[in-house]
N, C-alpha and C positions, 0 to 999 in steps of 0.2 A: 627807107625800108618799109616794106605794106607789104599782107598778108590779104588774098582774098577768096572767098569761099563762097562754093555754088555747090549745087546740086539737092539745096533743098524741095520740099512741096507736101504735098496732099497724099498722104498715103493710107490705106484701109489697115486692121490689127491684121498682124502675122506677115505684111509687109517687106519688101526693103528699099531702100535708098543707100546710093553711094554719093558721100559727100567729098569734096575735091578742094582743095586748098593753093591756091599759087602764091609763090613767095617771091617777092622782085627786092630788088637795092641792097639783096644780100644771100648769100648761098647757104643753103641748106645743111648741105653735105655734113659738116660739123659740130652741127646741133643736134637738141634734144628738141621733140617739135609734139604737141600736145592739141588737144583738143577737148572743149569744155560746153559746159550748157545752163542756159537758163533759164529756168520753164517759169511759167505767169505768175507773176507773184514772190518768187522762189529767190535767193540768192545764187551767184556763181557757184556750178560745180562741177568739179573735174573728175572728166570719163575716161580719158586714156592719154597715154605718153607712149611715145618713140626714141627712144638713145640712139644717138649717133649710129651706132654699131649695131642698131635694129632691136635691140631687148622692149618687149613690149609691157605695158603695165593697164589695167583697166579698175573702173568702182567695179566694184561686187555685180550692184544689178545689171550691169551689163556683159559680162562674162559670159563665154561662150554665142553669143548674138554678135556683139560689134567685133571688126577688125582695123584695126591703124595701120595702115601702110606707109611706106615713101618712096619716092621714086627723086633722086639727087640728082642724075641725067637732066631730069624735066624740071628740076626744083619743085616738087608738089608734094605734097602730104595726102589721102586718103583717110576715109571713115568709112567703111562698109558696113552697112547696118540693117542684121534680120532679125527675122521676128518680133517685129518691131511692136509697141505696145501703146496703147492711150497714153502710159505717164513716162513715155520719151517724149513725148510732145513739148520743143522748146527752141527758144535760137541757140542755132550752134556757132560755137566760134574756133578758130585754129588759132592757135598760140606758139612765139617761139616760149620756150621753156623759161631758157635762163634770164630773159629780159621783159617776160609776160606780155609785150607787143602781140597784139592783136586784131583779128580782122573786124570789121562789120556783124559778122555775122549771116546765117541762111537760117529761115525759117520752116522747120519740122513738124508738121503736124498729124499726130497720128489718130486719126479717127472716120469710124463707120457713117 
């Protein structure tokens, strides 16, 4: 099972990037599938979840900016991410939920 996640980079404030997640050795469809970050310095922390059946959940600061998608067809997960800010600046990583298996990570940097 591996999770791998692109679409990070270099982005100015007010910004966006959409982050992309491919899930291989194991299907999607039935899980709860998350995405977390960790900015320099900082501990893990988690910014959104996906339930099976699509219920979304986000932290605080980022509500109403980012969105969690999935797409089971493609086994992929999504991060759309605007208005993006100096202190999103971090690796992000895609998570399955229930077994915390995780990617590498993409790196987000948001700055002028």
């Amino acid at each position: 099972a591996q999770l791998v996640e692109s679409g990070g980079g270099l982005v100015q404030p007010g910004g966006s990037l959409r982050l992309s997640c491919a899930a291989s050795g194991f299907t999607i469809s039935s899980s709860a599938m998350s995405w977390a970050r960790q900015a320099p310095g900082k501990g893990l922390e988690w910014v959104s979840r996906i339930s099976s059946v699509g219920v979304t959940n986000y932290i605080d600061s980022v509500k109403g900016r980012f969105t969690i998608s999935r797409d089971n067809a493609k086994n992929m997960v999504y991060l759309q991410m605007n208005s993006l800010k100096p202190e999103d600046t971090a690796v992000y990583y895609c998570a399955h939920w229930a077994t915390s298996l995780r990617g590498q990570g993409t790196q987000v940097t948001v700055s002028s």
